[in-house]
C-alpha positions in Angstrom: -11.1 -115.7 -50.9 -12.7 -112.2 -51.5 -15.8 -111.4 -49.2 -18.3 -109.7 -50.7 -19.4 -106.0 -49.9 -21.6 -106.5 -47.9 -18.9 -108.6 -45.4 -16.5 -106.5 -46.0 -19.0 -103.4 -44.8 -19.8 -105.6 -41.4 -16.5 -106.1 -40.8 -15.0 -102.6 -41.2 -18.4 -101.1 -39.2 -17.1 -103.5 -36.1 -13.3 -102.4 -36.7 -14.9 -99.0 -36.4 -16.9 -99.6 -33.3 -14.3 -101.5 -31.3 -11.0 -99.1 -32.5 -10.4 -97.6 -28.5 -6.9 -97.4 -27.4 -4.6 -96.0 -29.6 -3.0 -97.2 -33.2 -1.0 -99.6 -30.9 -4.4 -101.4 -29.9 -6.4 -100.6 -33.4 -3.0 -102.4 -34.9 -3.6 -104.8 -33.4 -7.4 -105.1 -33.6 -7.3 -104.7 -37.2 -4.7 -108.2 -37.2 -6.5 -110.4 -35.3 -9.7 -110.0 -37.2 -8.7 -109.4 -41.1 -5.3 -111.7 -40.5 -6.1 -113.9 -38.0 -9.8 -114.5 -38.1 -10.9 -113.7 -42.1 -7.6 -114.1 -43.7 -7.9 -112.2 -46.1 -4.4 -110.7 -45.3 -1.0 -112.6 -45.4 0.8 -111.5 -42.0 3.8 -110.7 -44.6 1.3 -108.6 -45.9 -0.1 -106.7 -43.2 3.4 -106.1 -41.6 4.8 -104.4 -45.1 1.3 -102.2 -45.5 2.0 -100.8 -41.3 5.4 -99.7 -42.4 4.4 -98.6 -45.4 1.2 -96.6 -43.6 3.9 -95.8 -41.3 6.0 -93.5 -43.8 3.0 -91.6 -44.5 1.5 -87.7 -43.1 -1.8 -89.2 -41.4 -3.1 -91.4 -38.9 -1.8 -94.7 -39.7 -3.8 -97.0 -38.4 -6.8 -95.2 -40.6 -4.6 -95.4 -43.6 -4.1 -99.0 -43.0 -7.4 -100.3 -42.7 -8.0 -97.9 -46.0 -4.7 -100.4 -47.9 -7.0 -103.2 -46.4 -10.2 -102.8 -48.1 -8.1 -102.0 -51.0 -5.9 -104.9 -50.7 -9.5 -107.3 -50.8 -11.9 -104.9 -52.6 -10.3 -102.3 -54.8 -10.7 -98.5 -54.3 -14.7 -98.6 -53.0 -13.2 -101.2 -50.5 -10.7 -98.9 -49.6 -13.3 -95.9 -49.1 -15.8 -98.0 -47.1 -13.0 -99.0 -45.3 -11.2 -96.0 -44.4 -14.7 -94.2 -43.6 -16.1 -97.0 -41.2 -13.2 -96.6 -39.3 -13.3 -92.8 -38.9 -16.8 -92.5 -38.6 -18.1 -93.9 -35.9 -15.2 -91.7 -33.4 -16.3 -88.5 -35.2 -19.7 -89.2 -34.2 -18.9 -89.7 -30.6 -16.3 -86.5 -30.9 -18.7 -84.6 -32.9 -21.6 -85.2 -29.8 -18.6 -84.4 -27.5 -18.2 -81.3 -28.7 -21.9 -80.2 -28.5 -21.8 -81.3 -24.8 -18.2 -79.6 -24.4 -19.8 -76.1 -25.9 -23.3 -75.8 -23.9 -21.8 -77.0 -20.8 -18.5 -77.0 -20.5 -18.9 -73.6 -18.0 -21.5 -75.2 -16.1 -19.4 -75.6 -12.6 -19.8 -79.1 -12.5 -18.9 -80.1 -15.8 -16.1 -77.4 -15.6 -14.6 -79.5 -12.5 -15.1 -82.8 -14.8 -13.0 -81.6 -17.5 -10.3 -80.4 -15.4 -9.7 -84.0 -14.1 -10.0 -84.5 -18.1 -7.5 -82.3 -18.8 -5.3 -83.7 -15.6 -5.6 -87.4 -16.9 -4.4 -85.8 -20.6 -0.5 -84.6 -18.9 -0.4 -88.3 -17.8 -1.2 -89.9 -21.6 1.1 -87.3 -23.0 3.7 -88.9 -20.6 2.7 -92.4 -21.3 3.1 -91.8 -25.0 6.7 -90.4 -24.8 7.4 -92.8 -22.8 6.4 -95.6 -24.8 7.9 -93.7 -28.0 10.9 -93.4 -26.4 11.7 -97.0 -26.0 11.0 -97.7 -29.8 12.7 -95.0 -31.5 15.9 -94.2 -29.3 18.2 -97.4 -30.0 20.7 -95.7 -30.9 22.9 -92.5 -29.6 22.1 -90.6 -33.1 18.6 -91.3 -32.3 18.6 -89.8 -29.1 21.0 -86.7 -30.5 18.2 -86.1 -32.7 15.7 -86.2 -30.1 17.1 -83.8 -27.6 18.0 -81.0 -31.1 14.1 -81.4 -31.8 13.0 -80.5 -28.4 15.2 -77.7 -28.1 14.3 -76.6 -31.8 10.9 -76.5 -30.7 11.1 -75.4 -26.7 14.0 -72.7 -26.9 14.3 -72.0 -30.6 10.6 -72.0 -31.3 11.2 -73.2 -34.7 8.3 -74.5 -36.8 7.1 -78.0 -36.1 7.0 -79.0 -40.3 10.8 -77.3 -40.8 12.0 -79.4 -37.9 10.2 -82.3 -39.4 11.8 -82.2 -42.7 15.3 -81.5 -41.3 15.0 -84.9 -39.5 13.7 -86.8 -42.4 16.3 -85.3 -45.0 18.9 -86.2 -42.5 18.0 -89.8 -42.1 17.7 -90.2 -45.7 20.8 -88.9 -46.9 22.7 -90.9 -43.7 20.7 -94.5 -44.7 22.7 -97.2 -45.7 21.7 -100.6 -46.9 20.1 -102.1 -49.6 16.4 -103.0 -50.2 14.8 -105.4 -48.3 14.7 -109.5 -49.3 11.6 -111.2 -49.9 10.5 -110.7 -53.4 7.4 -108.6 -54.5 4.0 -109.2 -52.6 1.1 -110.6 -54.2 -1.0 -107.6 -56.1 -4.2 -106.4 -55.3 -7.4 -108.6 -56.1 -8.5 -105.5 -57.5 -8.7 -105.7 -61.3 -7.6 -102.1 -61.5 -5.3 -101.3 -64.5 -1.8 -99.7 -62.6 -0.7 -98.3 -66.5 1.4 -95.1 -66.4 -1.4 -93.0 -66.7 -3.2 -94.2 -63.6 -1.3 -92.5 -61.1 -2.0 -89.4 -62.6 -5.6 -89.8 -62.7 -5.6 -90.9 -59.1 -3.9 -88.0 -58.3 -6.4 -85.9 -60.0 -9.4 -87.6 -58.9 -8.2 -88.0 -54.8 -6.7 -84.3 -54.9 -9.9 -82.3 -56.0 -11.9 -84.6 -53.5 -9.8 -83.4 -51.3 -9.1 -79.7 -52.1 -11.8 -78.8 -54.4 -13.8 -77.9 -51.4 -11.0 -75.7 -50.2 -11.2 -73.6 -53.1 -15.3 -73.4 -52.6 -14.5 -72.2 -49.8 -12.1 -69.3 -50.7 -14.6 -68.1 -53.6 -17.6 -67.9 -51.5 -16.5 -67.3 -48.1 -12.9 -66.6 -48.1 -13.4 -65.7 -43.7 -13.3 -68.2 -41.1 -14.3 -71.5 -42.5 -11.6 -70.7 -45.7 -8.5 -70.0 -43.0 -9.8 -73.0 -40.8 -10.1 -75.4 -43.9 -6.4 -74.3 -45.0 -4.5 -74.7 -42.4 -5.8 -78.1 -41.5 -4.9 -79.4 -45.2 -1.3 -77.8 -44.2 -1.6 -80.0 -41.1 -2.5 -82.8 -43.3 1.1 -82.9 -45.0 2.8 -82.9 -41.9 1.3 -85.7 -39.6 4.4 -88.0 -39.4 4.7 -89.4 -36.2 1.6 -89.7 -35.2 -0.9 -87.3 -33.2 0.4 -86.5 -30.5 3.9 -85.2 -33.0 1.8 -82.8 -34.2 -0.3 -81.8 -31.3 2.3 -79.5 -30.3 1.9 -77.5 -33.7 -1.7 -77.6 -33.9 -1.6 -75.5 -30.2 0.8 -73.5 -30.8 -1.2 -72.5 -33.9 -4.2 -72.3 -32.5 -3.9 -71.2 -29.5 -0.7 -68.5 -29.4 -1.4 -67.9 -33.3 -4.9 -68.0 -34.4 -6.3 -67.3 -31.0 -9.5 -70.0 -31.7 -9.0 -72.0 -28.8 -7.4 -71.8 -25.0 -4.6 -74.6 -23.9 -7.2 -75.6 -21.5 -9.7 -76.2 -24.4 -7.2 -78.2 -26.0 -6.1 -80.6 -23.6 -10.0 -81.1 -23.1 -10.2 -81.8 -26.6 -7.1 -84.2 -26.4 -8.6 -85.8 -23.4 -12.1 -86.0 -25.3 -10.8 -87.8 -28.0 -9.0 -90.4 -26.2 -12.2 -91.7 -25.1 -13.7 -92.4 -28.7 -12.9 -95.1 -30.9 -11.1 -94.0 -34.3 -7.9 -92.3 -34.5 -6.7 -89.6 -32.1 -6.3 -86.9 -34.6 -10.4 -86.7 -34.5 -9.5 -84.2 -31.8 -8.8 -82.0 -35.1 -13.0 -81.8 -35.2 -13.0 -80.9 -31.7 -11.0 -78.2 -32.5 -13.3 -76.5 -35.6 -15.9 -77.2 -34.0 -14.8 -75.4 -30.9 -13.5 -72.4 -32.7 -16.6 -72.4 -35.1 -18.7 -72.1 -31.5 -16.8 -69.3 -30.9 -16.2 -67.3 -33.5 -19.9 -67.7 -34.8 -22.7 -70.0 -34.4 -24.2 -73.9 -33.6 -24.3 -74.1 -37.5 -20.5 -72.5 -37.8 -19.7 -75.0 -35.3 -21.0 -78.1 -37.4 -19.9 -76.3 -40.4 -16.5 -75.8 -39.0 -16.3 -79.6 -37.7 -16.8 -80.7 -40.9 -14.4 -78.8 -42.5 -11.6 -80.1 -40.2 -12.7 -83.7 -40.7 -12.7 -83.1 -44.3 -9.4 -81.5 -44.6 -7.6 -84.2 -41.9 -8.7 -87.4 -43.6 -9.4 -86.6 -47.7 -5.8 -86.3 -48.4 -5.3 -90.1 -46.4 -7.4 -91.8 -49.5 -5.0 -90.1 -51.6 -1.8 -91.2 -50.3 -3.0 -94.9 -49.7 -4.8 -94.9 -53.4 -2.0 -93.4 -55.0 1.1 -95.4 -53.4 -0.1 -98.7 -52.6 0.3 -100.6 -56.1 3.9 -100.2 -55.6 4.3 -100.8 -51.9 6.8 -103.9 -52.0 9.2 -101.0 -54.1 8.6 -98.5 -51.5 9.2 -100.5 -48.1 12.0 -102.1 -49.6 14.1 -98.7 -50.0 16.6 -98.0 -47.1 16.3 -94.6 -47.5 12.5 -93.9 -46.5 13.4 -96.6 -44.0 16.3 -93.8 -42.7 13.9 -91.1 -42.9 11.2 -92.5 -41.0 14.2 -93.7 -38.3 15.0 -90.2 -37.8 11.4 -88.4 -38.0 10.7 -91.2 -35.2 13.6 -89.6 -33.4 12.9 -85.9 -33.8 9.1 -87.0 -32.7 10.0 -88.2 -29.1 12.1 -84.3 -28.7 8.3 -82.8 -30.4 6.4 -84.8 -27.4 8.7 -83.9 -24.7 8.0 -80.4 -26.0 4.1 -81.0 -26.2 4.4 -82.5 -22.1 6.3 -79.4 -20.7 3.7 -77.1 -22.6 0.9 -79.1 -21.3 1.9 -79.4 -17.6 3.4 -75.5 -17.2 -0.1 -74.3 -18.9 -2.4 -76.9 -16.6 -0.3 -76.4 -13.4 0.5 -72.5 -13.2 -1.8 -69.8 -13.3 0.8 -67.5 -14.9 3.4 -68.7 -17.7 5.7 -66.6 -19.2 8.3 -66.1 -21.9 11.7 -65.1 -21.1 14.2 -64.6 -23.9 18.1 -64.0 -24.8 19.5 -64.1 -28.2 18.0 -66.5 -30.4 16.5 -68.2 -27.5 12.8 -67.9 -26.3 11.8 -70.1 -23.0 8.8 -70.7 -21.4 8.7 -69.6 -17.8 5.7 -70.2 -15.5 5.5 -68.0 -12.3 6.4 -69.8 -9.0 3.9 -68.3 -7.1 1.2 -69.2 -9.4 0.9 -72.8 -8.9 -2.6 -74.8 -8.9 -2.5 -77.0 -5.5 -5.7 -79.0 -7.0 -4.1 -79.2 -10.3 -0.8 -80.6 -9.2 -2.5 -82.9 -7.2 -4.8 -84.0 -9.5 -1.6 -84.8 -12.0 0.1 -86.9 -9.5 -3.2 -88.7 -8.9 -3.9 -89.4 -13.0 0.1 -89.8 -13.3 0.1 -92.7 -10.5 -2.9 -95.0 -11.7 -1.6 -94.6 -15.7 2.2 -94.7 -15.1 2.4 -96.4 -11.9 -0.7 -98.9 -11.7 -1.0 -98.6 -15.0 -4.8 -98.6 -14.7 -6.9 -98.7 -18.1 -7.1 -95.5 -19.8 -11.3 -95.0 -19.2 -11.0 -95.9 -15.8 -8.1 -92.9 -15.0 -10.1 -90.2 -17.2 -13.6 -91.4 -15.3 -12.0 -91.7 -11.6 -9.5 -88.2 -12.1 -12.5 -86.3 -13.6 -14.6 -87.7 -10.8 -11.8 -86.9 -8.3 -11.7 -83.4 -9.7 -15.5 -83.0 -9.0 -14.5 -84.0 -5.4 -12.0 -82.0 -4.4 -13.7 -78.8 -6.0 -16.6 -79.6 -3.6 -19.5 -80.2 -6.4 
């Protein structure tokens, strides 16, 4: 049965709400209540969309309640969906932010995020950790693995080049043919899928989503233009998940751009794991941050907005534009193969992201050292942080070892950091 829009608005706005965690959990969440509990979603279904969401650039738990408002309600479902679900973490992030930027020097709430930023070397961990386990099965896996970390840690290669290399490797190696099963039921939308609708989706979705961009060069062409471009760059290269392209996003904005400091960044990062909605809202920490900095409280919003637009736009556009013909697209071995091997190439880009994270948080001083082609990362032994280092171990043990819930270590390590700084 089709709900009506104004069920399907409740339902998304509670998706929204109650989306802490993680994709693993908002997966989840998003199953029990629109397979489960509506049904408005074979599990056949849902399990074909998440792989299909899956070989997307985006957040893909965002992109697949998106497929699901499409799947009942057509493209407005889609957009009410995908929106609700974003929306109510970018507020939270968006307040965040404001907080972060008046008073994040203030001594005490300095102390605060440093048992933030503590908490965020153990979720980094976590993450590879669990990553690890599901894309490593095989030794090819974990040969592509250990080449992307050292693409990225000693080569310093860009994150997208190493990206593509892993994907155009798995899908050249796949074998197989297409998956059993027969096609899945089309859309209740009453949408026409003619030839010429693709095109006009992909005119339609891509001046939503770069039309602004090009506002942007003609009348500003300064800050807001560079901010707004390289975040639609980011956008085509989110495989894998946020924390894959974490590693990029500071190494361009923090050694590249200058707009932000690592510390800032693993605030953000820590920020953002407290809101509902996908991680890669900590992209609106990040403009908004480097708005505050370079300008104003209005840059700042301005700027916040122009990451949030540039990050999630081009998501309606994938979803819109490939989902009449999922059944033909997760059914081809070869994307299958390429998403394998990205998967791979993503655990080596998070082991990167962890070392970067915990030399930066732990000593004072970090270095380069380089010979040949080769460029490491060297921190300076007699620079360690005693209160960072034990604030790490503390976070590390209740996440990884007690495996306490994810609020509980950022409250108790950020109130454990106010502690031991004597505030």
């Amino acid at each position: 049965m089709t709900p009506g829009l104004a069920e399907l608005t409740r339902t998304f706005l509670k998706i929204g709400c109650l989306s802490f965690g993680g994709p693993a959990a908002q997966i989840a969440l998003m199953h029990r209540v629109l397979v489960d509990e509506k049904r408005w979603i074979t599990d056949r279904e849902y399990v074909s969309a998440l792989s299909f969401c899956m070989l997307l650039p985006g957040p893909e738990a965002m992109q697949l309640a998106t497929w699901a408002g499409w799947r009942v309600y057509g493209t407005l479902g889609g957009v009410i969906a995908g929106l609700l679900f974003v929306l109510p973490g970018a507020a939270v992030v968006l307040a965040l932010s404001a907080v972060y930027a008046a008073f994040g020097q203030v001594p005490l709430m300095a102390a605060l995020f440093l048992g933030i930023q503590a908490a965020v070397i153990a979720l980094v961990i976590e993450a590879l950790i669990r990553i690890s386990k599901k894309a490593l099965q095989s030794r090819g896996g974990r040969i592509i693995a250990l080449l992307g970390f050292l693409a990225l840690f000693a080569l310093n290669l860009p994150f997208p080049l190493v990206i593509l290399a892993a994907g155009l490797w798995g899908f050249f190696q796949a074998r197989g043919n297409p998956a059993a099963g027969g096609p899945l039921p089309a859309s209740t939308a009453t949408e026409a899928q003619g030839p010429a609708q693709p095109l006009r989706v992909l005119l339609l979705w891509g001046a939503i989503w770069l039309l602004p961009l090009a506002l942007l060069a003609f009348f500003d062409g300064g800050f807001l233009f560079q901010l707004g471009w390289f975040f639609s760059k980011l956008a085509v290269v989110t495989f894998g998940g946020a924390y894959a392209v974490l590693a990029w996003m500071t190494q361009e904005v923090v050694q590249v751009r200058g707009w932000l400091s690592t510390a800032q960044m693993m605030a953000g990062l820590g920020l953002a794991e407290t809101t509902p909605g996908p991680l890669i809202l900590v992209t609106e920490f990040v403009g908004f941050t480097a708005g505050f900095a370079a300008g104003s409280w209005g840059l700042a919003f301005c700027a916040a907005l122009v990451a949030l637009w540039m990050t999630f736009a081009p998501c309606f556009l994938w979803i819109f534009l490939g989902a009449p013909y999922l059944a033909r697209i997760t059914a081809n071995p070869r994307l299958a193969g390429a998403l394998s091997a990205i998967m791979a190439a993503v655990v080596g880009v998070i082991a990167n992201l962890s070392l970067w994270f915990a030399l930066h948080f732990l000593f004072a001083t970090v270095g380069t050292s380089g010979f040949g082609p080769f460029t490491l990362v060297l921190p300076d032994p007699g620079s360690v942080k005693p209160l960072a280092v034990g604030l790490a171990l503390f976070s590390g043990g209740l996440l990884l070892v007690f495996h306490q819930p994810l609020w509980r270590v950022l409250a108790l390590s950020a109130a454990a950091s106010a502690l031991l700084s004597g505030l």
